[in-house]
N, C-alpha and C positions, 0 to 999 in steps of 0.2 A: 427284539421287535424289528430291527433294520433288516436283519436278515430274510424276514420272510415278507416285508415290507411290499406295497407294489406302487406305482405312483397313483397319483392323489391320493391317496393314506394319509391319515393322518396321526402321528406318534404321540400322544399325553401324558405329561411327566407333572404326576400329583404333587401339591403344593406340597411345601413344608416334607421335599425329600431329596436327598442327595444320595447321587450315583458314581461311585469311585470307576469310572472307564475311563479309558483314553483308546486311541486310535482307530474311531469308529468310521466305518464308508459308508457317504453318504447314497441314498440313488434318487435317480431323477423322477423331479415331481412329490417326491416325497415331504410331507411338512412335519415338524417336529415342533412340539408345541408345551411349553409349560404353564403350569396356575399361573403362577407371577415370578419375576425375575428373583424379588429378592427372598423367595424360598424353594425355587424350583432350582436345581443345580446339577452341572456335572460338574465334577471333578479330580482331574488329568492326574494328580498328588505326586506332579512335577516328573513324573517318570517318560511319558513321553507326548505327544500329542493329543488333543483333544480329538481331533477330527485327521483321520489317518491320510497319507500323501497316495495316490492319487484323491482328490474328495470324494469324487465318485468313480464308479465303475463305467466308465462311457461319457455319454453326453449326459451333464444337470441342465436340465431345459430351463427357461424360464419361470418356473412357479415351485422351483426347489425352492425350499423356505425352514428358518430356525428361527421362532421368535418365543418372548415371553420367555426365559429362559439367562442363567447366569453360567456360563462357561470358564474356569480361571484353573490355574496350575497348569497349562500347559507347556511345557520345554522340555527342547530338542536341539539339536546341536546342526540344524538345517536351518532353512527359511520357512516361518511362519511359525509362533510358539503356539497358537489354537489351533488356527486353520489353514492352508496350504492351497489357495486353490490355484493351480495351476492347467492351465495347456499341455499336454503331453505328443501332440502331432496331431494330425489330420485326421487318424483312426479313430483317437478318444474324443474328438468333439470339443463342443464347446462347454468351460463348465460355467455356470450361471449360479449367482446364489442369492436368494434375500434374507435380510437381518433386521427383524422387527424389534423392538424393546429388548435386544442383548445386551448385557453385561457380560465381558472379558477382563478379565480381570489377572493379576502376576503371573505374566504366560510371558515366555520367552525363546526367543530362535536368535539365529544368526542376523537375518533380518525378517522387517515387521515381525514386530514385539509377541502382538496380536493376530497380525492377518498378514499373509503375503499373497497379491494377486500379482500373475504372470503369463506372458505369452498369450495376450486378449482374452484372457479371462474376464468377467465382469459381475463386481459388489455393487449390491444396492443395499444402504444400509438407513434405516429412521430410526431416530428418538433409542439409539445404543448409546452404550456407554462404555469406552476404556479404559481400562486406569489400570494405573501402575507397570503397565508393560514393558517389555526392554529389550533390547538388542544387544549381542555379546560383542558382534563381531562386523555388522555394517551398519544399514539405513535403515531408519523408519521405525521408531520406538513402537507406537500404534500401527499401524501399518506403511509398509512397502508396498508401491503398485510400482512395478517395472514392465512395461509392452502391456501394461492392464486399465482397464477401466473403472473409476470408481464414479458412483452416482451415491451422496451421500447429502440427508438433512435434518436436520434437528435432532444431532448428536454429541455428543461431550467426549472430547480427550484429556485424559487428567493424570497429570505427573505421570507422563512416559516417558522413557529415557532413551537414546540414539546412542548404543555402543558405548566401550569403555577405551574405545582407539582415537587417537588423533583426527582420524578424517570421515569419521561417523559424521551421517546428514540426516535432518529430519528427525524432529524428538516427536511432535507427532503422528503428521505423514510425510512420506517421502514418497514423490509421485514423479518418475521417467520417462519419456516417449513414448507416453500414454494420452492418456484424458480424465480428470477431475472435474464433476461437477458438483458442485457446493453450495446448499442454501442451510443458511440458521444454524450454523456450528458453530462450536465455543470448542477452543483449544487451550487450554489453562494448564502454566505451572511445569509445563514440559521443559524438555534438556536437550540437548544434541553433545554430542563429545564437538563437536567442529562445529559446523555453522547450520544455520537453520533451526533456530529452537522450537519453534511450532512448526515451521512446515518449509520443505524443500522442494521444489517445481524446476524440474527439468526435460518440458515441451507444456502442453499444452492445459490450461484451466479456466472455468469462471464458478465465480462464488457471488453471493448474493449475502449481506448480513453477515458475514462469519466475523468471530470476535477471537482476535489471538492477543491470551491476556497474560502477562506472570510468566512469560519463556526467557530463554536462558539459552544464549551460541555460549562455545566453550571453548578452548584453548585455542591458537590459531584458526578461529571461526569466528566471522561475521555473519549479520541478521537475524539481532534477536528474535525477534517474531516473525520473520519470515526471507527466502529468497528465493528468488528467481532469476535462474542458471538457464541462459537460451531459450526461457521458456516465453510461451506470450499471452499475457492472464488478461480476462474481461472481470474488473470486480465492482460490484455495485453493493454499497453501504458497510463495505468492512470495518471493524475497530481495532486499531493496532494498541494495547492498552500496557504501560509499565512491563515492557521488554526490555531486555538487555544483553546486552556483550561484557563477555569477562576477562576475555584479554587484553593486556595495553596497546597491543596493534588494531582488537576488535574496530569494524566497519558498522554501523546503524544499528542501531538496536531495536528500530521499528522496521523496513522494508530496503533488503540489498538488494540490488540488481546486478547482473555483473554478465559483463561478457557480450560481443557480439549476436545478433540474431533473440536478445531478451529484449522483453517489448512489455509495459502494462496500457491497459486503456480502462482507469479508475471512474466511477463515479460515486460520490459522497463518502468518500473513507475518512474515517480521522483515526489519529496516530496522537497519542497521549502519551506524554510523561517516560516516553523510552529511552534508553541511553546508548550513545555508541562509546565504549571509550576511550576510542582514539580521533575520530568523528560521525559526522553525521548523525544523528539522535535519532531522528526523524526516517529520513528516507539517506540512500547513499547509492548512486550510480557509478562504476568503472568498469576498464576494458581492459583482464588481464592475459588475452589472448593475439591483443593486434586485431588491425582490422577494425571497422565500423563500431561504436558503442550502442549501448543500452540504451532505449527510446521511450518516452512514455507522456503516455496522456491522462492530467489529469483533473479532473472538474468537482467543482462543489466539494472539494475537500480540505480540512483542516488540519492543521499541525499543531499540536498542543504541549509547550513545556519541555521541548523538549533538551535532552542533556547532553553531553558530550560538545563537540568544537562548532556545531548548527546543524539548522535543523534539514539544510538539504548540502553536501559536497557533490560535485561533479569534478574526477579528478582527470578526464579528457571530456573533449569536444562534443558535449552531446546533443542532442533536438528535442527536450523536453518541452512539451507545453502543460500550463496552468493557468484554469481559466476559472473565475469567480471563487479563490481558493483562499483559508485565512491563516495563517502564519502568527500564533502569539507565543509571543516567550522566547524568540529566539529569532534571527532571518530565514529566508528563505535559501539561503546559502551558505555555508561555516566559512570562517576564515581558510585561507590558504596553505595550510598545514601538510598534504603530501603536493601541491601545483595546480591549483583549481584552473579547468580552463571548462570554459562553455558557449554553446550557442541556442541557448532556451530563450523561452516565452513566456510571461508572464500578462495576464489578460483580465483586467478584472480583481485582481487580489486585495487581501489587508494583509499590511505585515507590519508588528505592533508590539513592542514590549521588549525588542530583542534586547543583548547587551553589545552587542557591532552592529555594523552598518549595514542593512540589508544587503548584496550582492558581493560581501566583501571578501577581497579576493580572485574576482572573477578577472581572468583573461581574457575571454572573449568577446566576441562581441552580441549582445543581448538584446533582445526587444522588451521591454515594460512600458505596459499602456493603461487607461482607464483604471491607474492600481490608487491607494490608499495608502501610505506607508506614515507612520505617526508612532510619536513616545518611544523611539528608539532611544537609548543613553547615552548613544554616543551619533556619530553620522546617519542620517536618515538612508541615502541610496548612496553606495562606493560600485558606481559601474559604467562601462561603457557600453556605446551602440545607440540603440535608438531610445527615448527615452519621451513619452509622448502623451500629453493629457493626463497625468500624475498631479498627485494633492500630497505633497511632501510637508509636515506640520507636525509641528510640537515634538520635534526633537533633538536631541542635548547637546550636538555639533554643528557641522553642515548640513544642508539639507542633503545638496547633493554633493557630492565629490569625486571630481574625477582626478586620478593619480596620472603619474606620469606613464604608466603600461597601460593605458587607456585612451580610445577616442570617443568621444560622444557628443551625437544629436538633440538636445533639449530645446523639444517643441512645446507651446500650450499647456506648459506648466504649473502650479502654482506652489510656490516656496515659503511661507508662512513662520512666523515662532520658530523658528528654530534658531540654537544659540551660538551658530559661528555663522558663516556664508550661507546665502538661499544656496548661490550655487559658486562655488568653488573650484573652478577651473586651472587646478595646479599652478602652472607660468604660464598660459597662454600660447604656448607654441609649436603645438600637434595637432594643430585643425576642429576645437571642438567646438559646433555650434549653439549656441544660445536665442531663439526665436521667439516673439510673440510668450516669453512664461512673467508672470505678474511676483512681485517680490513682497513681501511684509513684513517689515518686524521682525528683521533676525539681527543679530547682534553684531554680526561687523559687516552687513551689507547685503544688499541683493547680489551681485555679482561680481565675482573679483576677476581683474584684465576685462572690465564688462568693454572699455573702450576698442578695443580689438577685435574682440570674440562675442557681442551681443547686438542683436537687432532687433528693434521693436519691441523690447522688453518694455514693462510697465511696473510702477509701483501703487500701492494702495492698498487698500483695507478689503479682501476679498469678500466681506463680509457673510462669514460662515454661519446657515440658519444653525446647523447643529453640530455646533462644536460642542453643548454638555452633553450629547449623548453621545459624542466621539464619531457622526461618521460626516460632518466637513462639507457638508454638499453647500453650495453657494445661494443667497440670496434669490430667485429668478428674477427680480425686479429692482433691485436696485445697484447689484454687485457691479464693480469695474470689472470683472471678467468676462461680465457675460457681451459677445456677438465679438470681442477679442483678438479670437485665435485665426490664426493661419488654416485652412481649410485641404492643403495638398493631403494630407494624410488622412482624409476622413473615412478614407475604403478602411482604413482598418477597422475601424468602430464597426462596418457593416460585418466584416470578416470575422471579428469579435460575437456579433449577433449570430451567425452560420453558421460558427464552431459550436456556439452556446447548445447550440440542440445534438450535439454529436454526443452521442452515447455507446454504450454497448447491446443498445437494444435488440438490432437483429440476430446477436448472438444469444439473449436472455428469450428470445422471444423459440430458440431452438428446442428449449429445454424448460418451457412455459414459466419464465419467471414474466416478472409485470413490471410495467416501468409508468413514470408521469414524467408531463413536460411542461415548463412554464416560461411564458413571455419574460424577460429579466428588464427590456429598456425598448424604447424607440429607435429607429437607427435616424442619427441624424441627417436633415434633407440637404440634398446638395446645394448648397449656399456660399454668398462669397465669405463671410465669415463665421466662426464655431464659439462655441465658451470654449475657454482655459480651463483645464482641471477638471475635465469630462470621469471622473471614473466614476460620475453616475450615484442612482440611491439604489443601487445593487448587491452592494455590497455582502456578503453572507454571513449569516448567525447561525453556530449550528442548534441546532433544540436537543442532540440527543439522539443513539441510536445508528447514528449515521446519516443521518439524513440532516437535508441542508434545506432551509428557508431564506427567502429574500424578506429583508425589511422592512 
């Protein structure tokens, strides 16, 4: 039927029938159309390709189309085990393809398992499915986009596999110096031989909702559920869910970064239950190249449980910020295991539950403002820098503690419950400030060297309206905290409000996704005095989904 095909044709593959082909050309405009996926079938029977290399004969315009239809057994000892669509030069055009309700299934190439797009090629793919695919010999178990385009949503990749070599990337897609855009995908149960068990990004992506859940980096491979290599991702409401790394060196088992010129700019992801096993659980930033590291913006996101040395490593100097972010089960930072050195931001967060010190570790020097940090087991915050309008409370050591590789500014604090020092200033003799922060009821003091190193600190009963519901916010009428504080720093509260609305919207907005936006607080007015322990009733609870509500 291809053969004598013409475009808009459209080709009908009767339900409840299977056709033993392989290496069929497509031509442009033509649509191939099955009953239903899961009785309409081609099948490759492993001998060579589903859909033959070049796809088409020329240019596939825009409205070549294969949908309703299940394609599987396709492999070849090339790239793409189904389909191949590739660029060929200027002469053949551009090939274009759409994939409605496909199923691909045990097809296998050298790379993309399933699909290899190349040389500006461009897939658009709904509501497919691929499973089981695999790579012999590179990247991209489901598919490989190399110089290709993918526009892909509300799709399943399931237990695909990236290669049976060392430096296989990408167990479900593996996407290079191309473009990725992604809404409502679920990536499930995939592998990579090396790193990136769900998904490897090396240039450009945004996703909207995608859920990378059950992956797997493999031998000298970091990021279980995903990495990004140079690339620079917009993602709004992704779930990193029970990922992992399986080697003893493995890096994050939720989202690595790695490398100069990689860049995220997140809104509302949360990261559950993933493991790194050597660190990082959660998220894990470095720079294996020299030169400038990995940057990233992150807001309205959550870090949940996560396993390995914590739930964020930074092992150079990076410029991460997080704002209105919650952190349970673990810090925002792992201990010092390969030289944690950093220069992030924290704005707005909870960090709750962990088993170390929230920042613990950290060389550099840090900004944490308007944060929540409580029920830690051991030290509340172990950091230096600026340190400003924090509710440090109900936790098992210091509140805060600054070691001797540290300097730090402690302004408008409040240090509560907690059962060694509010604030713990090693020996007092590396310049660290203590200003206007209010002390309670911690077990060996408000301030140690407070003689030296403390001015205009205060003691008393912060009195916290809601301490049983855990989020700390003071009194407004009766508290000693309130009108308090030292006011020099109150641009950041406002600069906290600015950021607060900084999203990826004009990028979602390229690609018609939808965004909301919501007032978090007031900015405080320029006054000669502020409350202590400003981090607000802002605080965030996720409900679910990815998506984040205020309180």
């Amino acid at each position: 039927a291809l053969a004598i095909a013409n475009a808009n044709d459209v080709i009908r593959l009767a339900a409840a029938t299977t056709t033993n082909e392989n290496n069929l050309t497509m031509k442009s405009g033509v649509t191939i159309e099955g009953a239903n996926r899961a009785t309409s079938i081609i099948d490759a029977t492993r001998t060579a390709r589903v859909f033959a290399s070049p796809f088409c004969l020329g240019t596939c315009d825009s409205t070549t189309t294969i949908r309703d239809i299940t394609l599987k057994r396709g492999v070849v000892a090339a790239a793409g085990g189904a389909i191949a669509l590739i660029n060929t030069g200027a002469t053949a055009g551009i090939r274009h393809l759409n994939l409605t309700r496909v199923t691909i299934s045990n097809s296998r190439g050298t790379s993309g398992g399933a699909i290899d797009v190349t040389n500006g090629a461009r897939l658009v793919m709904e509501h497919c499915r691929l499973e089981a695919d695999s790579t012999t010999t590179l990247n991209g178990g489901g598919i490989s986009a190399s110089y290709g385009y993918l526009f892909t949503k509300n799709n399943r990749f399931d237990s695909c596999v990236a290669g049976n070599a060392a430096g296989n990337l990408g167990g479900g897609v593996y996407a290079s110096s191309g473009f990725w855009a992604s809404e409502s995908d679920t990536i499930i149960n995939c592998k990579a031989r090396a790193s990136g068990g769900g998904a490897y990004l090396f240039g450009a992506a945004m996703n909207r909702n995608l859920v990378v859940r059950g992956c797997v980096s493999g031998a000298a491979g970091d990021g279980g559920g995903a990495v990004v290599h140079r690339g620079i991702v917009f993602s709004r409401g992704a779930k990193l869910d029970a990922n992992t790394t399986t080697t003893t060196t493995g890096l994050s088992g939720g989202l690595f970064s790695v490398n100069s010129g990689a860049a995220e700019f997140v809104v509302g992801m949360v990261v559950d239950s993933s493991a790194g096993t050597y660190s990082g659980g959660s998220i894990r930033s470095v720079n294996r190249g020299g030169g400038a590291p990995p940057v990233g913006f992150f807001r309205d996101c959550q870090f949940t449980n996560p396993l390995g040395t914590g739930a964020l490593s930074n092992v150079t100097a990076n410029a991460d910020l997080f704002i209105d972010c919650r952190f349970v089960g673990q810090p925002p930072l792992g201990t010092s295991v390969v030289g944690v050195g950093g220069h992030s931001v924290l704005l707005g967060c909870e960090v709750t539950g962990g088993t170390t010190a929230a920042l613990s570790g950290a060389t550099g020097s840090w900004t944490v403002a308007d944060c929540l940090i409580k029920r830690m087991s051991g030290i509340g915050l172990g950091a230096g820098g600026l340190l400003l309008n924090n509710v440090i409370t109900n936790n098992g050591g210091d509140g805060l503690d600054v070691s001797a590789n540290f300097r730090a500014v402690a302004v408008n604090n409040i240090m509560a419950n907690n059962g060694g020092w509010g604030f713990d200033d090693y020996n007092g003799s590396h310049g660290d400030l203590a200003l206007s922060n209010l002390y309670f009821n911690n077990t060996s003091g408000g301030q140690e060297n407070a003689s030296s190193q403390g001015w205009l600190n205060l003691t008393g009963d912060p009195l916290f309206t809601h301490a049983v519901s855990d989020s700390f916010s003071i009194n407004q009428s009766t508290s000693p905290a309130l009108d308090r504080g030292w006011n020099a720093f109150d641009w950041l509260n406002q600069t906290h409000e600015l950021l607060g609305f900084l999203d990826a919207r004009a990028f979602e907005d390229s690609v018609g996704f939808t965004y909301s936006t919501t007032v978090s607080d007031t900015v405080a007015s320029d006054q000669d005095r502020v409350d202590l322990g400003k981090h607000k009733t802002f605080i965030k609870k996720t409900t679910g989904g990815g998506r984040v509500e205020a309180r």
